[in-house]
C-alpha positions in Angstrom: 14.5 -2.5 -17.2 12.7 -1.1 -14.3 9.3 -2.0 -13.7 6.2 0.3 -14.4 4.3 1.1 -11.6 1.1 3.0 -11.7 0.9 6.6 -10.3 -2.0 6.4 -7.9 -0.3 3.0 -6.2 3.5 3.9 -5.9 3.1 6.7 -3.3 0.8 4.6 -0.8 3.4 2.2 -0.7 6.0 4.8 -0.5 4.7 5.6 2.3 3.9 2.5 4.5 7.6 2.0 3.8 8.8 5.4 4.8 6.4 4.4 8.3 7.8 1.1 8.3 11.4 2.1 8.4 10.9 5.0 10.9 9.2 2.1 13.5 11.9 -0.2 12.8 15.2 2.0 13.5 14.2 5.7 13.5 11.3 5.6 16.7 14.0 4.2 18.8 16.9 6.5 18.5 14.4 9.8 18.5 12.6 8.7 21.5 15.4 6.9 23.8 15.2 7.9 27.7 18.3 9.8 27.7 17.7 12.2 24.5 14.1 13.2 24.4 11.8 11.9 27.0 11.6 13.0 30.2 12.3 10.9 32.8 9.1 12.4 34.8 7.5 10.0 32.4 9.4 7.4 33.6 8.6 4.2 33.2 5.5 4.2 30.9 6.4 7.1 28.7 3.3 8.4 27.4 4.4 10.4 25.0 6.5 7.7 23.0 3.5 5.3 23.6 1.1 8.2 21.7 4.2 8.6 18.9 3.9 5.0 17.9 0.2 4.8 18.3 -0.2 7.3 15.9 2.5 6.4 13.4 0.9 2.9 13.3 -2.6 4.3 12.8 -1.4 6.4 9.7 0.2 3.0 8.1 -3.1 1.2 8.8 -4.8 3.8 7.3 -2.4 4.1 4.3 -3.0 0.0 3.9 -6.4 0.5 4.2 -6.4 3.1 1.7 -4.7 0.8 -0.7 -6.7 -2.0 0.0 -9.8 -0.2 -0.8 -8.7 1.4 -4.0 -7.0 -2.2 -5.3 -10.7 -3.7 -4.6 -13.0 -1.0 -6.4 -10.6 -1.4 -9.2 -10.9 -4.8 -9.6 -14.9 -4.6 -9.3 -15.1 -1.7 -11.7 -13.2 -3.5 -14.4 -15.3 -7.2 -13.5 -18.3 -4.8 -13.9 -17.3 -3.6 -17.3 -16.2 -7.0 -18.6 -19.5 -8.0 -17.3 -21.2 -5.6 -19.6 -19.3 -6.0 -22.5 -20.3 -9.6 -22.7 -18.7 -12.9 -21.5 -15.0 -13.0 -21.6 -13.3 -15.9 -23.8 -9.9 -18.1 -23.6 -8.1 -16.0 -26.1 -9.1 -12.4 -24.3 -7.9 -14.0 -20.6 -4.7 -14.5 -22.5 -3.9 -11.6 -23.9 -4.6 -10.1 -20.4 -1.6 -12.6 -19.0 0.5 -12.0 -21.6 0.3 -8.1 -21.2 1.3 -8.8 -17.8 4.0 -10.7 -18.3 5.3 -7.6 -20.7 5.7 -5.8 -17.8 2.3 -3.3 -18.5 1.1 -0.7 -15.8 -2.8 -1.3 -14.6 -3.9 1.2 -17.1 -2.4 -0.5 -20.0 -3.7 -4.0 -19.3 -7.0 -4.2 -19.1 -7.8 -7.7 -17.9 -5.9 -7.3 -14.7 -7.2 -8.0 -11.5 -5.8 -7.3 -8.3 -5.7 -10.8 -6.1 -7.0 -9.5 -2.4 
């Protein structure tokens, strides 16, 4: 059974993986000496050094982006358990054992993202 994943999360991550893989393997076959670069550049290569520098700022940013959304969710959801009144035992289990069903974020409603 695949796992459900909700909408807003799965293309952030999609993403820092995509940039991720393209550091790893693709950055070095695109920008090697002897296909692209020119060898005026020679031996610093600015424009491979500007390349990575940017594709690493876009995966920070996409992280970043994550991050934040995983913490205002967590604090939205504390703040309305907050206001519905003091959560119990038997309500803190139910949340775990919606998890363990394999629920999205939306359908669980006692989850909380560990950051």
């Amino acid at each position: 059974m695949l796992r459900k994943v909700d909408l807003r999360v799965l293309p952030v991550l999609i993403v820092i993986y995509l940039l991720q893989y393209l550091d790893k393997n693709g950055i070095n076959y695109f920008y090697a000496p002897d296909t692209v670069l020119a060898t005026s550049e020679a031996p610093y290569y600015h424009s491979a050094y500007i390349a990575m520098l940017v594709g690493y700022s876009v995966k920070l940013l996409m992280a970043a982006v994550l991050y934040v959304y995983m913490f205002t969710a967590s604090n939205k959801r504390d703040g309305e358990a907050a206001a519905a009144g003091v959560v119990d035992d038997e309500e803190e289990k139910a949340a775990i054992e919606m998890e363990r069903r394999d629920s999205t974020e939306m359908e669980n409603e006692g989850l909380r993202y560990s950051l």
